[in-house]
Phi, psi and omega in degrees: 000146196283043197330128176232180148279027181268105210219159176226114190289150174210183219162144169237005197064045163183315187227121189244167162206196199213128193229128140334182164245012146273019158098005203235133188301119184238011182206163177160149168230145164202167351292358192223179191288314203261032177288207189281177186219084147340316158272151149217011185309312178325312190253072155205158189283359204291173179255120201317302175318349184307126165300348192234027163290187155163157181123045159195181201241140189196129176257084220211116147317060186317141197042054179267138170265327153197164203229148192209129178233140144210165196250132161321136149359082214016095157182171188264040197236153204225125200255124208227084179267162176193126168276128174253188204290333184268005194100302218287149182221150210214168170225150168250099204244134225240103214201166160242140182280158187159095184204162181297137207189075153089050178034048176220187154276147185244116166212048201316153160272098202204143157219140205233170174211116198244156179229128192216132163289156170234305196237151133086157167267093179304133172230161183198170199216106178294117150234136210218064164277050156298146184263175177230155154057046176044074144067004173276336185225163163288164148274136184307124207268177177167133179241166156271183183263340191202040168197219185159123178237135203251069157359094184140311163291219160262003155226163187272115166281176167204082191290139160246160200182149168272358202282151169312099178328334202276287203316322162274300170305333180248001178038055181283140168270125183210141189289176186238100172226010164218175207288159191226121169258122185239101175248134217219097171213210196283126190278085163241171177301159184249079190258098171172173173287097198284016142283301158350287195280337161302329186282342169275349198277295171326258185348280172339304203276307161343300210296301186311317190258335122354301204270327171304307163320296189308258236314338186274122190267087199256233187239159214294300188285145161045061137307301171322288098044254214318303199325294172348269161356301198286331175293307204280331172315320206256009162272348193281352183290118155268115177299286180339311191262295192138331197310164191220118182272185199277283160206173236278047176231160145234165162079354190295129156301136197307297147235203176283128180088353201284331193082003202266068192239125186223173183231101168287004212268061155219194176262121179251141176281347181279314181285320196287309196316312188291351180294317222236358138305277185340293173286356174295322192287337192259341138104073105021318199330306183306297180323334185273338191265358183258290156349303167293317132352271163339290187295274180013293163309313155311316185295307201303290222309333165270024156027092174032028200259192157301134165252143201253146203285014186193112175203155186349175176268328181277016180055037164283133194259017191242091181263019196330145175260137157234199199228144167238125205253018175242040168224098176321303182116179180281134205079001201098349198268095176276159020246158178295138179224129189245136173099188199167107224275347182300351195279352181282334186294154190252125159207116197250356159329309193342291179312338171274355187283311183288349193252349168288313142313323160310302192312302187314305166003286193298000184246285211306086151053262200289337171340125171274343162239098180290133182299182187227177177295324186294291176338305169342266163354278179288023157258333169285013180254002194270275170352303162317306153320310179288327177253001169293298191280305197001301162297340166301172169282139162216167153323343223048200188245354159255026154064043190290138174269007179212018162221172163212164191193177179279150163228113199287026188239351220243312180281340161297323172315288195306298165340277206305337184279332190283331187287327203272316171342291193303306163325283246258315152309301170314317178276002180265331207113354169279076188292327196289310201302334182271357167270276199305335156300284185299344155312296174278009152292307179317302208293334200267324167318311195307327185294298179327282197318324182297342207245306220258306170256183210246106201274334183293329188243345171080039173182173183278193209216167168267353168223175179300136210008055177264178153225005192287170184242147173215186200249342164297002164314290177333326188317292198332323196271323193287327210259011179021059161295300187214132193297149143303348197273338173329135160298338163299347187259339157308310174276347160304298155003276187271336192280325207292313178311293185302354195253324190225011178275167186202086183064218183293342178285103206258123177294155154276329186197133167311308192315151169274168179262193135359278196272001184092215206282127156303132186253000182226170165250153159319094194292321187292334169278004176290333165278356182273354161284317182327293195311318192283334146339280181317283208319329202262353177140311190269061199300325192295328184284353195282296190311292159354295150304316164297299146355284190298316173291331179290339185286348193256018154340140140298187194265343180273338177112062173203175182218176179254211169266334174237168159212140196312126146264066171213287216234359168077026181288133164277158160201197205103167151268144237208158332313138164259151198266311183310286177349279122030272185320295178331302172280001158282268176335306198293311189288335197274337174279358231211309186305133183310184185252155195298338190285341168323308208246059205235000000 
């Protein structure tokens, strides 16, 4: 069978997987999303049916005839039915426990699996391989009377279960008649009635993410679309830190063969910004409020220093890359790559990032911990930074490894952080400090405009007295650098729509890298053409458009980071967060207003 990304992610904000459309677990990390990956069948070439594979969870139906995946009702918990040749039918219900609990949240690093008949005795053959040390060995069993633990690696599993422990370890066929509870954690004792309690663990968790919902405001069109997003956005969440990863994978190639294999499972401060913009519009709050936690810590630990556009979920600043080299990779496409060498890069967007994030604290309400003069305060050395480098040279925010350049997008950044100070300032009451923030913004526009655009072609550029287009241009507007209706921005537009669009898809940049000619588009900028579409006038192509993008979905309603404009294929790693946002904005922007569906 072919490993695609049509994978349905399920998750608690500490412990995640990735579930196939045969039911079978192919991804999972521990103890944390960028641990060792306990599943790891994605990325290896074996043929899933292998007797002598492992890094995965399989459930197998004799004679199934068909299989039904849906996730319950706004919540991540995912219902798996499969009919075999005789009728008989059985569901699999598939979760992270994650509920209110002695007044903290309960979110164990656990996964559970409940098996239930539904018509007839069904028989079926449990195989349960977790791998070790990236895929080199299965792990070593040792049993119980009513568990199995699983050995070698750097944490100890642990199934506890009512099904006959032999029916698992010899992955014996067996009927199924009465319901099987499999709880998969940290190696400790289970001391309770593991159906009882799981079945309460189910509720319990239904309730939580059901009730998470309703708090969210979303929008009249494509509900469905946002909820989707919005869960999956807050499973990319590390609770425990604040942290917010990119997506919960490594290594999916950009395209086939490309070598362009990364390892997303950390926190980009770029990706967390736009996470917590997003959910901000739907209101959100608690993902911003953990998250600022996080940035907090950042900030203290880079005492007015560089701060780095990427770091660990634990607010480790060392991401060393290395090769995992008993992992093929996906399809066969290497290399597996663990760490992510961007934590080495000069990208001073960074600073604008953190503060623009930052920044609502100081407005918003509802907050239970609303910022402070102090908060200010350790924040102006970001700021202070931000209009120092602006004018340098960086990697950009597209992480190039083998050129720099002034990057106008990297210098609006820094602007927006010196433009938000001055707000944040004016609302605390600091009038001296919000004259030297809008001074030095005032100072950094004139330069930006002067530098950034290109008077010869009439629209900006993507680097300082450049002429390339890149697709963050678009930007420029959310960050109310410049309205759209500017005419520079108008032709900022149309050249960027001309230059890098390829049928419905949008390039980050034409040019070749590194890595050589880009062969897929970006997704999140095709929503960023959406958006720029509307702004400009033109809603009816937005919408359309927006349209179009929601059909290259997966069946969980999701997306990765790139996609083929030849055959619409995804690739990339996945759930992408960037993606995620994109399709959250373009709908709450794009969607009639509720009094329309009144």
């Amino acid at each position: 069978m072919t490993q695609t990304l049509d994978l349905f992610p399920i998750g608690n904000c500490a412990a995640s997987a990735l579930i196939d459309r045969d039911g079978r677990f192919v991804w999972a990390c521990v103890p944390r999303v960028d641990g060792d990956p306990a599943f790891s069948a994605l990325l290896s070439d074996r043929d899933l049916s292998d007797p002598e594979g492992h890094g995965l969870w399989d459930i197998q139906a004799e004679g199934m005839t068909q299989i039904h995946q849906a996730y319950l009702r706004n919540t991540p918990i995912l219902r798996t039915e499969v009919t075999t040749g005789d009728g008989s039918r059985l569901e699999i219900l598939d979760f992270a426990p994650r509920y209110r609990q002695f007044g903290r949240i309960y979110r164990p690093m656990a996964l559970i699996r409940l098996v239930r008949p539904l018509s007839g005795a069904p028989r079926i053959r449990i195989r349960l391989r977790p791998s070790i040390n990236w895929g080199e060995a299965p792990a070593r069993q040792t049993t119980g009377s009513n568990h199995i633990r699983y050995v070698g690696g750097p944490t100890t599993l642990r199934l506890t279960t009512n099904a006959p422990v032999s029916h698992i370890t010899e992955e014996r066929l067996f009927r199924l008649e009465e319901p099987i509870a499999m709880f998969l954690g940290p190696d400790e004792g289970f001391d309770a009635d593991i159906m009882a309690t799981t079945a309460r663990m189910l509720t319990e968790t239904t309730q939580y993410w059901r009730e998470w919902v309703r708090t969210l405001s979303v929008p009249l069109e494509w509900q469905e679309a946002v909820i989707r997003s919005a869960i999956t956005l807050k499973l990319c969440a590390y609770e425990e830190t604040g942290a917010i990863v990119a997506a919960l994978t490594t290594s999916i190639p950009e395209h086939a063969q490309s070598g362009r294999n990364w390892d997303y499972r950390y926190c980009w401060l770029r990706d967390a910004y736009y996470v917590v913009q997003a959910l901000n519009r739907l209101g959100a709050a608690d993902m911003l409020e953990n998250y600022l936690g996080y940035l907090r810590n950042l900030v203290a630990q880079a005492g007015g220093g560089p701060v780095q556009p990427v770091y660990g979920v634990g607010l480790e600043p060392g991401l060393v890359e290395k090769i995992a080299d008993a992992l093929p990779g996906y399809r066969g496409m290497g290399p597996v790559r663990i760490g992510n060498q961007a934590h080495e890069h000069t990208q001073h967007d960074v600073y604008g990032q953190i503060i623009l994030s930052t920044v609502q604290a100081f407005f918003d309400a509802r907050l239970l911990r609303p910022a402070t003069v102090e908060d200010f305060c350790a924040l102006e050395p970001v700021g202070e930074r931000a209009y120092r480098v602006y004018a340098s040279p960086d990697a950009s925010l597209w992480e190039f490894r083998g050129r720099a350049a002034i990057h106008t997008y990297s210098a609006v950044m820094c602007w927006a952080a010196c433009d938000r100070l001055g707000n944040a300032a004016h609302q605390l009451g600091l009038s001296d400090r919000a004259a030297h923030w809008n001074a030095r913004a005032d100072e950094m526009r004139a330069v930006i405009e002067d530098r950034a655009f290109n008077e010869t072609l009439g629209r900006f550029a993507a680097t300082f007295d450049g002429d390339e287009l890149d697709a963050s241009l678009l930007q420029l507007v959310d960050v109310r650098f410049v309205p759209a209706s500017d005419p520079r921005m108008a032709a900022t537009i149309e050249a960027v729509e001309k230059g890098l669009r390829r049928g419905p898809y949008m390039l980050r940049y034409a040019l070749a890298d590194d890595f050589g000619e880009p062969k897929t588009a970006f997704n999140i900028c095709t929503f960023w053409l959406i958006e720029a579409l509307h702004m400009s006038g033109r809603s009816a192509e937005a919408r359309a458009l927006f349209e179009e993008m929601l059909t290259r979905r997966t069946a969980a309603g999701l997306l990765s980071e790139d996609i083929s404009f030849d055959d619409d294929e995804l690739w990339g790693n996945y759930p992408q967060t960037y993606s995620l946002v994109g399709l959250i904005n373009c709908a709450t922007l794009l969607s009639k207003p509720w009094a329309a569906g009144r």
